[in-house]
N, C-alpha and C positions, 0 to 999 in steps of 0.2 A: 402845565399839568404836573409836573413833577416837583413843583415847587408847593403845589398843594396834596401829594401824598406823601412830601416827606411831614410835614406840619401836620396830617393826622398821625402819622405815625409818630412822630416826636411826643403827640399827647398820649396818647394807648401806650406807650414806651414808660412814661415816667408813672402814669395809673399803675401801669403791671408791675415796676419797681413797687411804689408804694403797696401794693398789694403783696407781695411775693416777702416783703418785709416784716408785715403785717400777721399774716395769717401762713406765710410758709408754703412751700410751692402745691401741696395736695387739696385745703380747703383753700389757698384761692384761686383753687382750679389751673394754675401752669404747672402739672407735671405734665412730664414727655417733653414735647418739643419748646414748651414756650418760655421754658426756660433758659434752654438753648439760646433762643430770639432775644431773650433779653440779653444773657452776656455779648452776646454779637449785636447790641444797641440797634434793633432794627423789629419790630415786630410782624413785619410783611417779609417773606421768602420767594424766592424766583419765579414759584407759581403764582401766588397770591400776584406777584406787579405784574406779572404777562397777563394774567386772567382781567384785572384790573384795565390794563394799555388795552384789550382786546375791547371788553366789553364799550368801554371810552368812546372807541374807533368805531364800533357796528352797532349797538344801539342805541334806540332816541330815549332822549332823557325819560320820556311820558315812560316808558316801559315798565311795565310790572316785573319784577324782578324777583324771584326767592331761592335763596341759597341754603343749600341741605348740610348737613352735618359741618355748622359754620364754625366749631367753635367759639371762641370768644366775640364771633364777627368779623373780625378785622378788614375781611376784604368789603364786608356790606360799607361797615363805616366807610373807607376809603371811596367806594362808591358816592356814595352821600355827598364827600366833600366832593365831591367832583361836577353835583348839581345835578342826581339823578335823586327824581324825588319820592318816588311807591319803590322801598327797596323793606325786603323781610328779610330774618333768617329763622333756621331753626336748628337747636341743638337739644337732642334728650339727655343730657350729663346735664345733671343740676348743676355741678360747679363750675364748670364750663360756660354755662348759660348767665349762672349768678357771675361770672370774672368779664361777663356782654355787658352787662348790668351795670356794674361798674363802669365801664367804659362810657356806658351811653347816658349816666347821671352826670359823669366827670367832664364832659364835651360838650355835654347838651343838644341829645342825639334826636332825632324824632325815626330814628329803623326801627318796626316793629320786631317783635323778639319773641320768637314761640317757643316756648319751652315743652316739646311735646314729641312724638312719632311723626314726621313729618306724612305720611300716607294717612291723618286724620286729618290732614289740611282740605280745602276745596284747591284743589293742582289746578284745574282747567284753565283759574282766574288769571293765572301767570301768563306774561309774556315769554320768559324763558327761567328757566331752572338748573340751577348749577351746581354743581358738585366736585369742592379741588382735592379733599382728602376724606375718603368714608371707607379706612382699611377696618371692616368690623365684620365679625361672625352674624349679627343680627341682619345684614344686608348682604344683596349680593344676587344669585339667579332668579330667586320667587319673585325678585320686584320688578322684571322683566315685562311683564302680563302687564303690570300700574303701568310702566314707562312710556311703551308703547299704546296701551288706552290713551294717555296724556298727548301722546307726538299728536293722536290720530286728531284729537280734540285740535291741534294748532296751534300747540307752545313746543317751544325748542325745547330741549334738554343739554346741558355741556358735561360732559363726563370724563375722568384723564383716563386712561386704558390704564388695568392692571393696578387701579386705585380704589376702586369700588367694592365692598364686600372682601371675603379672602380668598378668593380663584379669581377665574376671569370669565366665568359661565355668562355671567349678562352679556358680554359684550359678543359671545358667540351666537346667545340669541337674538341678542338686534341687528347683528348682522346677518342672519337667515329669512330675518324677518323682511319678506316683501314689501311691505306697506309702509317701512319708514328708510331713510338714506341718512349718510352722514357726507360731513369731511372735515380731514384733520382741518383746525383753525390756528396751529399752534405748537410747538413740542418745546419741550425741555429735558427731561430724563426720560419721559412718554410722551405720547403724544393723547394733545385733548381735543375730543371729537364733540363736532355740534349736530345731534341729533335732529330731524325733520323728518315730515310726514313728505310721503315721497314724488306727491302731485300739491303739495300744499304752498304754502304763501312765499316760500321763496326758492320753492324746484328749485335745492339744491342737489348736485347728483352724486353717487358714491363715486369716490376718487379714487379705488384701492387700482392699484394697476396687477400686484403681483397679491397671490394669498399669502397669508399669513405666514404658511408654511416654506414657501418659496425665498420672501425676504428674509426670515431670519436665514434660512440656508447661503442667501449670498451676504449678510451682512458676518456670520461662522466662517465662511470661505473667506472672505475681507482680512478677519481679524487674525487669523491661522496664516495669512500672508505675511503679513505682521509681523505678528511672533518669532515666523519662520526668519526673517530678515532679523530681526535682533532687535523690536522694538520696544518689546515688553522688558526689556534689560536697563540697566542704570540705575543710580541713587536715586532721584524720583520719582520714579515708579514705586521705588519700596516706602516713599514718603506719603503715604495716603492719608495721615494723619494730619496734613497742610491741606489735601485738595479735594480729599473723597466729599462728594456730597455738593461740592464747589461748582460755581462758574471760572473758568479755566482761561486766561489769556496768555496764551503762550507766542512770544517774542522771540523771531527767530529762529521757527519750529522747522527750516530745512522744507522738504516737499511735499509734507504732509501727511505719513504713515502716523508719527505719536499719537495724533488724532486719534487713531482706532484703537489705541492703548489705554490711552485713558479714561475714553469711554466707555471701555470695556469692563475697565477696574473701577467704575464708580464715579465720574465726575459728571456733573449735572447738564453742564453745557460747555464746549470746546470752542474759543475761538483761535486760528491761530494766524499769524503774519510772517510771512517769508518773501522779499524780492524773488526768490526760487520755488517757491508754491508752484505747483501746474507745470513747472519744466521736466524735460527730464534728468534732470540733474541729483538722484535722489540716493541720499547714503544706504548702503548696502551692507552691514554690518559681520554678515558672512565671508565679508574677504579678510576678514582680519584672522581669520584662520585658515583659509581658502585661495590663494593667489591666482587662482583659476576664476576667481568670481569677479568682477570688476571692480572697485570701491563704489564708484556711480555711476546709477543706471536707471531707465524710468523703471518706476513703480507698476506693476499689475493691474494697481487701482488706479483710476485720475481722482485728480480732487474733489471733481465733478461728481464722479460716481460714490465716494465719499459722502458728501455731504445729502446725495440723493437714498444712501442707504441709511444714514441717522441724522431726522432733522436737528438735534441736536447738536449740529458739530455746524461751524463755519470758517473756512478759508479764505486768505484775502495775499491775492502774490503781488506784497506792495510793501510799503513802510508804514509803521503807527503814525508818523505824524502825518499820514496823508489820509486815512480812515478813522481816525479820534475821533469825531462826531460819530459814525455809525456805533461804533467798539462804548462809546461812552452810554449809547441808549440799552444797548446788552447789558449794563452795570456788571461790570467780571467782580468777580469776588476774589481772585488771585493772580498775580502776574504770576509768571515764571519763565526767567530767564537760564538757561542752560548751558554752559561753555558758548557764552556768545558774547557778553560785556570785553573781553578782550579784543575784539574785531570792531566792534561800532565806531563810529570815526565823528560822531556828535555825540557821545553820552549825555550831557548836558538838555540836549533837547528831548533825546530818549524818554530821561526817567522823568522828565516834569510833562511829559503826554501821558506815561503811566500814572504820573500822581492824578492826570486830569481823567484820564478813563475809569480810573479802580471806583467800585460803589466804596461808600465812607466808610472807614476801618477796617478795609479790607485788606489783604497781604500782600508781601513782596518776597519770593524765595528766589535764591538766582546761586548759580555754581560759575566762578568766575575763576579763568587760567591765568596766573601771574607771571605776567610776561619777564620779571627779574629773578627768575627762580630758574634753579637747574635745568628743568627742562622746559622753560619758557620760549625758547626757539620754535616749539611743536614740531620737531622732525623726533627723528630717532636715535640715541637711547629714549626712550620713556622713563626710566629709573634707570639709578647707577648701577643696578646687579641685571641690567638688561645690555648693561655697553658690551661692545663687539668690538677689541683694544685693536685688532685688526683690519676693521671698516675705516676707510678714509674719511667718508662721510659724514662718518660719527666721530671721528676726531677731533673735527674740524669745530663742532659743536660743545663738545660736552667739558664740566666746570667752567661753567657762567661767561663763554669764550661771546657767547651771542650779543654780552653787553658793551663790545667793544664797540665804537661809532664806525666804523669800519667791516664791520663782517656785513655779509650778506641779509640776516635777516633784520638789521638792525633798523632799516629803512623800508622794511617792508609794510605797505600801505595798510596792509589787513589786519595789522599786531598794531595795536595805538598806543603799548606801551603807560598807560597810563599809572603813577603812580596810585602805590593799594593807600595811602592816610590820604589822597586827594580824592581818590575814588568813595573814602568810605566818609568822606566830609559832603560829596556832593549828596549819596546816599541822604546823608543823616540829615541833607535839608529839608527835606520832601519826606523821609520816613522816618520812624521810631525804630532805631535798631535793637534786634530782640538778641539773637543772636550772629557772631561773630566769628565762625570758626574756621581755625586755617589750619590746612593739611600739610604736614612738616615731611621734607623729603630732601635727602644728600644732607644731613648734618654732617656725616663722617667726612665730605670730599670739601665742606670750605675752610679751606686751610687759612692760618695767621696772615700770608700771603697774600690770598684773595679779599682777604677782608678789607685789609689797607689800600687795596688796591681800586676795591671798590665801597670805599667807606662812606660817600654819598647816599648809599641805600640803607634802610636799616633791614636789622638779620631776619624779619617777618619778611620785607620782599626778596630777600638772598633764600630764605627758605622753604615758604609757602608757596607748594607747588596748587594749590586749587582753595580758593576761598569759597565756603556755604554761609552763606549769609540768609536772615530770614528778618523780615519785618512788617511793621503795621503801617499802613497810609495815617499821616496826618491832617489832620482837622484843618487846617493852612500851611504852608511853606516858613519855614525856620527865616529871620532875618539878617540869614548870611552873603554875604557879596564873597561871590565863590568868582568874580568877573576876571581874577587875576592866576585864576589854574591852568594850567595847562594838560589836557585829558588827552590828545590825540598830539602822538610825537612831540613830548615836548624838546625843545631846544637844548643842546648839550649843555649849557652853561647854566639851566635849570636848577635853582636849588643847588649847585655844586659847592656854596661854602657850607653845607651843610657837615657835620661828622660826627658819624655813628657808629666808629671803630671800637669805643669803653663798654658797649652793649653786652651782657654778659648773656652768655649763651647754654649757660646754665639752664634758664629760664624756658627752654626751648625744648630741654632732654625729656619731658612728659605729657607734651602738647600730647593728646591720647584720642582715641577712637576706639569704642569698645563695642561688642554686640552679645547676647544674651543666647547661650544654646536653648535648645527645646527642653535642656533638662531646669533652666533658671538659673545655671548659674554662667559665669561673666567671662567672656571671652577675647584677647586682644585682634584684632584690627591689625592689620601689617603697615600703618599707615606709621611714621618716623618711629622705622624697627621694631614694632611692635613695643611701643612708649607704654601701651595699656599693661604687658604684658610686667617691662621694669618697674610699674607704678605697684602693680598686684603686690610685691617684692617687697615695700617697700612699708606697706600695711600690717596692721595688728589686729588679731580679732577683736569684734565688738567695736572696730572705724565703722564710723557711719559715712557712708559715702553718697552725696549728691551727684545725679544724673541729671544729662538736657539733652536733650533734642527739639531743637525749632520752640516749640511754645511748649512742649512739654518737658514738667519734671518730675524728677523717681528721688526716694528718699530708700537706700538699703542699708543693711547691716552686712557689713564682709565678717564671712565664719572660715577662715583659713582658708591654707590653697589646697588645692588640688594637682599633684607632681604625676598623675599619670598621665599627663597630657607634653612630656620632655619637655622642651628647651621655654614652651609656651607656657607655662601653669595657669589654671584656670582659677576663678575668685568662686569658691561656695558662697552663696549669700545665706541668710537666715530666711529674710521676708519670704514669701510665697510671691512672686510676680504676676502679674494680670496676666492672663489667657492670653487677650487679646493683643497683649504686647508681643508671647512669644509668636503669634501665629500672622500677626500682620506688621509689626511694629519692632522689631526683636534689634536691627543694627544700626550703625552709625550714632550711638550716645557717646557722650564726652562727661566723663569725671571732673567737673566743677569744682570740689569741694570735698574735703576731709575733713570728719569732725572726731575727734579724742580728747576725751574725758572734758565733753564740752568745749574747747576749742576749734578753731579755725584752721588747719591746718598746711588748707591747699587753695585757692583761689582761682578760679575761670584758668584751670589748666595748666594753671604755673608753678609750681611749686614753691614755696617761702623757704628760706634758710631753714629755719627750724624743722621744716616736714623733712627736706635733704637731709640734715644731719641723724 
């Protein structure tokens, strides 16, 4: 089956290119979303292939079929190929209907195609009627009265909640309404309900267990739990511009709380995998300020209860490679990996079960802790302006003491030690690396000394205390024989003729992390000493400075500093900044690049002789 929805879609994909080329995204009809669909090389979205897998699953081919505000069609066709053969649609947008049109000249379609009010149709002839996206002021409560006429005649209706019209009145009135029942079939962001007549041909019964008003109040109570514990906190969370809107595979997601963060903040579907799912083994985020509070301790919610208050979220307390086939029929549209690559003790088999579950060019973001960096032990100091010169325990640790083959943590089974160029070679077989950014921390503490000492490593793993890495799934696996790395403990004698003592460390003083206040202009990052901040310094008005983050880039113009901000000065920019960046998107950008008076200045963060001098 899936070998023949991607083959329509691969056709409607390349038409809607040609077409989008041709006549420009408004007369041929993909504004809004379908042009989205195209850069994301997929013309079918999460709804469209559930609605599709569903219909596949429960009705017989014979079935009369008509889908309402279809768009371009896309899920009819997909039907079609699937060897359903009385399939309609209707769409009242002429360009919308003429970009069906196309399609169904281009394929050689036989789905009829009405271009019209779909309430002018004869409704009753339908086996069922479906509806994935009709967000329109023309529709909505008054068509309540038709719907229900329709159920009582003995055709289904499929509608997604909170998708129909612009309220959600219809759905209040079919649910008052005596004479017909539903039950969910289905969720993704909502859930889609298959409407029936309530003694009719397949007495199905209303499922609701709790009202309306009751659920959301325990799913509010859920996420306020959450919150409370510290889960709506961290770098990805404030990354919604990788996942918002996404299918979500998160690897290594602990016991299960992120779950209700991210659904909360907008991702489409949550799957996540923990050997510690359902335990009570669950991080507690409040003790990090609270010594009174446990670190771990069960959750409030079970996972159970979870996933029973949003169909859209699923848990599995197992390993990916042992769930790949279920996790591969969800199609995730994103991994994400979270300070967890450093514990794995197979990476190897990890990331080529993610290569095998991710839908096609789908992403890979992951925050990895580098075990050769300052604070790669993971005890305490966290940073060197956190050491306690008086703690025994911290002594014992801190400048790079961890790397000795003799310390305590050096053997420890849950740290795999993995080299960061072997790690980002295994990466780059299996993905397209977008970006690459490592967070610089203790330049000031590795002395001439430590270097020679440990000259085998270069100054990215001496330095990089936490790599964000972001990337694309490839089309096939890279023709690399990676058979000879070593990823978990490797062997002391590893790599050891290696030497990386001439490494200039120059190159390291402006690695930067910068964030954008509410007023638009540019702020350093305390991440290696505030590098954003020396770089500000270092600039002349009228630099154009390139920004990234993950897939996105910013093109500014720096207009002087700003000194009332002491030891920190801020960057005025010229541009006017996108809204949306200050209000959802605003930190963690990395200065890439300097350009004056048309040169190149600065490169992926490093700075050239010439921009230094």
């Amino acid at each position: 089956m899936e070998e023949g929805i991607a083959n329509i879609d691969s056709k409607m994909l390349k038409i809607g290119k040609d077409r989008l080329e041709k006549l420009g995204a408004k007369d041929g009809g993909m504004y809004g979303y379908y042009t989205t669909r195209i850069d994301r090389e997929s013309m079918l979205n999460n709804d469209d292939e559930e609605i599709i897998n569903y219909i596949v699953k429960n009705e017989s081919k014979d079935s009369q079929i008509l889908e309402v505000a279809a768009g371009c069609g896309q899920v009819s066709f997909a039907l079609e190929a699937m060897s359903f053969g009385k399939v309609e649609f209707c769409e009242f947008d002429k360009r919308r209907s003429a970009f069906g049109r196309a399609i169904a000249e281009g394929i050689g379609s036989s789905v009829t195609i009405h271009e019209c009010d779909y309430r002018d149709l004869d409704l009753p002839q339908y086996d069922l009627v479906f509806v994935v996206n009709a967000v329109s002021s023309s529709l909505g409560g008054k068509d309540a009265e038709l719907l229900i006429e329709l159920i009582n005649s003995e055709s289904d209706v499929m509608l997604k909640y909170g998708y129909y019209g612009v309220d959600n009145e219809i759905f209040d009135i079919l649910d008052d309404d005596g004479s017909v029942a539903y039950e969910v079939v289905f969720s993704t962001n909502q859930e889609f309900r298959r409407y029936t007549k309530s003694s009719g041909k397949r007495n199905v019964a209303n499922t609701k267990i709790d009202s309306k008003e009751d659920l959301a109040e325990k799913q509010n109570e859920a996420i306020e739990i959450a919150r409370d514990w510290g889960y709506f906190s961290g770098s990805l969370k404030q990354r919604s511009d990788l996942w918002k809107g996404l299918r979500i595979l998160d690897v290594g997601m602990g016991g299960g709380p992120h779950s209700l963060a991210y659904i909360s903040l907008g991702a489409a579907a949550y799957y996540g995998i923990d050997p510690l799912a359902g335990t009570g083994h669950v991080r507690d985020f409040r003790s990090n300020k609270d010594p009174s509070i446990p670190a771990y301790h069960p959750f409030p919610v079970s996972t159970e209860e979870m996933m029973e208050l949003f169909p859209q979220i699923s848990i599995y307390s197992d390993i990916l490679e042992n769930v790949s086939e279920e996790i591969t029929r969800k199609k995730p549209q994103i991994a994400i990996l979270s300070a967890v690559t450093e514990h794995l003790q197979d990476l190897r088999s990890v990331f080529q079960s993610i290569w095998e579950v991710l839908d096609k060019r789908g992403f890979l973001h992951l925050t990895h802790c580098n075990y050769y960096s300052w604070t790669g032990h993971h005890e305490n100091p966290r940073a060197p302006a956190n050491w306690d010169k008086t703690n025994e325990a911290q002594n014992k640790v801190i400048d790079w003491k961890h790397l000795d083959p003799k310390h305590h943590r050096y053997k420890d089974v849950n740290l795999n030690r993995v080299r960061l160029d072997d790690f980002r070679r295994l990466l780059n077989k299996y993905f397209e690396i977008v970006q690459w950014k490592e967070s610089i921390i203790a330049l000031e503490r590795l002395t001439d000394e430590i270097r020679k000492k440990h000259k085998k490593y270069t100054l990215s793993e001496l330095l990089s205390n936490v790599v964000h890495v972001t990337c694309i799934r490839r089309d096939s696996p890279l023709e690399d024989d990676i058979s000879n790395l070593q990823f978990h403990h490797p062997e002391d004698d590893y790599r050891s003729d290696e030497d990386f003592s001439d490494q200039d460390i120059k190159d390291f003083e402006f690695n930067n992390s910068v964030m954008f206040s509410s007023m638009g202009d540019l702020a350093s990052h305390s991440d290696n000493n505030h590098a954003g901040t020396r770089l500000f310094k270092t600039l002349k008005i009228g630099d154009r400075l390139r920004l990234r983050k993950g897939l996105e880039f910013l093109e500014i113009e720096f207009g002087g500093l700003d000194d009332s901000f002491g030891e920190h000065p801020r960057a005025k920019i010229v541009d006017e900044i996108p809204t949306k960046i200050l209000k959802e998107n605003f930190n963690l950008w990395t200065i890439e690049e300097v350009m004056r008076d048309g040169e190149s200045i600065a490169i992926e963060g490093q700075m050239t002789q010439s921009f230094v001098k």
